[in-house]
Structures are given as structure tokens and as C-alpha cells.
C-alpha positions, 0 to 999 in steps of 0.5 A: 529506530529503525521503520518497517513498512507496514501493511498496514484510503480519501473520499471521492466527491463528485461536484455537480455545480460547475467545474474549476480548471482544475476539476477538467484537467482532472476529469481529462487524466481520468480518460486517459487510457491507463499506462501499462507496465510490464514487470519480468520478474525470476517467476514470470511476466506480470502485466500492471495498469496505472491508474490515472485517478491517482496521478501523484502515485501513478507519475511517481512510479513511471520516473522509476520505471523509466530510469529503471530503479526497480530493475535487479530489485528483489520481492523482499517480503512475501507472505502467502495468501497475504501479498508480496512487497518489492522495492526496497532499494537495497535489496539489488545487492542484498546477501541472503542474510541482509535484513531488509524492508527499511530501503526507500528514497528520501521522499514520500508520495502524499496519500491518495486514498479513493473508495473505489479502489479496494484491495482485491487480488492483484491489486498494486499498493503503495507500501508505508510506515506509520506516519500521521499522513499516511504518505507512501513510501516513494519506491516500495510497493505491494501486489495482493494475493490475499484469500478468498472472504466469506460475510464473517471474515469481511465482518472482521476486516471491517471491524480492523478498517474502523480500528485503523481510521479511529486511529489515523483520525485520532492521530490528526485532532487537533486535541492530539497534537503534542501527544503524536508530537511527543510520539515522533520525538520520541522516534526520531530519538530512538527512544524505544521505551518511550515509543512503545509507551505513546503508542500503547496510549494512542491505540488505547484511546482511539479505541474509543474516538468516535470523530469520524465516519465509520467504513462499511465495505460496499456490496459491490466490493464483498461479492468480488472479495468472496469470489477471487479474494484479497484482503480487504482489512488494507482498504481505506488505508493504503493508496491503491494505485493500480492492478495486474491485467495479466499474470496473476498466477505469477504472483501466486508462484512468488507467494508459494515460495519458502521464506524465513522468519522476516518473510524473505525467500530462501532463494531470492525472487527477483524483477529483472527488468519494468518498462512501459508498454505502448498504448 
């Protein structure tokens, strides 16, 4: 059965006692001034921050500027008012009527979802399936363009944030345990039938797992998305990794671009190369 990344985020917790080696060498990365990466692409130059408080994310995507994976990569999926997804490795030589979305490395990147990070327009995620984890995809990103929120739409989104938690907290009881087994069987069998079914049974009863602490947008987050936007149903389920600095109107000129019914542009969008600024 073939996986689509879906767009379809851990708590921060600061310690006030005292800090282990690891907390300082943490604190010490989160100093650090962020790495920059500059992205030509067919439609302008985007400028990105890494952020330093996602250092498996951040380290993970360096190694592939750096052995310039996602050079001649195409934005394959885009989705106006919504965001566009790039990385998919087989989309350097793809015909314009290859499908894609499915291409990735054999690895995924561990979850590092922090509160802090939201996605406001420009945000820099990491793209995923639906495993339990929640682990990222290892090449394939998104940039959001999103639209700008009014109280009712952030009330929405948060009614989808809480759907998609009960879901993954569902998913990583303990109670649960051969039913998501039997979930994964079933997918790594191709057995469509049963896939479907499980999935049905799973979305049916989290709909009512309560086992988890619900996610209430902060005020702070509300007034940015009723100001410059994005889409803010993703937060508290994607790892956000990082943003455009410069050359947001470069994403909005890929989002605007004609595509078909797999959300593929019509006349490929393309990166044509990724390096790492100097500090």
C-alpha cells in the first residue's frame, strides 16, 4: 500500500533545579545563532532559519544541503492558501505524468514537536505519514502559506488539533496496542480492506479518548495567525523546524501556480540549488 505524506507537535519543560550535562549542552545549541540556508528555486530565492531547538530536524536537513540532495528537486505538491511540499527524491527526473509524493530516504527523523513553534505563514515542516511516532519524513518538507484566521476558524482548527492528539494518544495506549499492531499488519500486507477498516475503528473511538491534555491555541499564536496567517489546524502534530527570513512572496508565487487533481503543477516548479549561508 502505498503512503502519502500527510499534513497532517512534544511539550517544552523547563527545569528550575539543577541542570544535568545534557540540559547545558542543550541550552548552549539553543544560543547558538540559527544556520541559514538559502533555496533558489524556478520562482525566486527563499532565505530559511534552522532552528536550534530541534536539533535532530535541523542536523538531518544540513547533511542534505550540504550533499545537495534536494538540488533539481521539484515542489511537488501545492496547494494555495494551504502550503508547498518539496523533497520527494524522485521528483528530479519525474515526467509530468509520474505521481509523486511516496519518494523519501530509508529513515525517518524522531518527533520533535515544541509548543512554541506554530505554523504561521513561512513556516519550515517536516512532512509525514501516519505512523504512531509521528516521526518525519527524512527529505520531504513543507513551507506554509496558509490564510489569514478569524476566532471562528482558530476555534475550528483547534477542534482538529484535539481530534488529531486524542488520535495519536489513542494510538500509544497501551490498551491499544494489537489493535494499532493489527493496523500495521494490515498495511504492510496491503490489505486494503483491512487497513480501511481498522482505521475506521481507531478514528471511531478516539473520538472519545479523553487521556490526554487538550491544546488550547495561545493568545500569542491567535493574533499572528489573524494577522499574517497560516494554518494553524497543523500545530501540536508536525515538527516545525524552521521559517523563511526572506522571500515569502516566493512562496505565494508557487502557491498561485495551476496544478492538477494530485496537486502537481502543470509546468514543474523546481529548486534549483540549497546552501548554507555564512553566519
Amino acid at each position: 500500500m502505498k503512503k502519502t505524506y500527510l499534513f497532517l507537535i512534544l511539550t517544552l519543560c523547563f527545569l528550575a533545579c539543577k541542570q544535568s550535562p545534557k540540559d547545558k549542552a542543550e541550552d548552549s545549541v539553543s544560543e547558538e545563532k540559527p544556520i541559514a540556508i538559502e533555496m533558489v528555486t524556478t520562482k525566486g530565492t527563499i532565505v530559511l532559519k534552522l532552528y536550534n531547538e530541534t536539533p535532530l530536524h535541523r542536523d538531518n536537513f544540513v547533511r542534505l544541503v550540504n550533499e545537495k540532495a534536494f538540488d533539481n528537486l521539484l515542489f511537488h505538491r501545492v496547494i494555495e492558501n494551504f502550503m508547498v511540499q518539496a523533497g520527494d527524491p524522485d521528483s528530479r527526473n519525474a515526467k509530468l505524468t509520474d505521481t509523486l509524493g511516496v519518494g523519501d530516504l530509508p529513515y525517518k527523523i524522531d518527533a520533535e514537536i515544541n509548543t512554541p513553534y506554530f505554523h504561521k505563514k513561512g513556516t519550515l515542516g517536516a512532512a509525514r505519514d501516519g505512523n504512531v511516532a509521528r516521526a518525519s519524513s527524512a527529505m520531504q518538507f513543507y513551507i506554509v502559506q496558509g490564510k489569514v484566521q478569524n476566532d471562528s476558524l482558530l476555534s475550528v482548527a483547534e477542534g482538529r488539533i484535539n481530534g488529531w492528539l486524542a488520535e495519536h494518544y489513542f494510538k500509544n495506549d497501551t490498551v491499544n496496542k494489537s489493535l494499532v499492531e493489527a493496523l500495521q499488519k494490515a498495511e504492510s500486507a496491503d490489505d486494503f480492506k483491512t487497513y480501511t477498516a481498522l482505521t475506521d475503528t481507531i478514528m471511531r473511538k478516539s473520538k472519545s479518548y479523553t487521556d490526554f491534555e487538550k491544546y488550547t491555541i495561545p493568545e500569542a499564536h491567535r493574533e499572528v495567525y489573524k494577522t499574517i496567517g497560516g494554518t494553524p489546524h497543523l500545530d501540536q502534530n508536525y515538527t516545525v523546524f524552521g521559517e523563511v527570513v526572506d522571500g515569502l512572496e516566493v512562496i505565494d508565487a508557487i502557491a498561485k501556480v495551476e496544478t492538477n487533481n494530485l496537486d502537481r503543477p502543470l509546468d514543474d516548479v523546481r529548486i534549483i540549488s540549497v546552501r548554507i549561508l555564512e553566519n
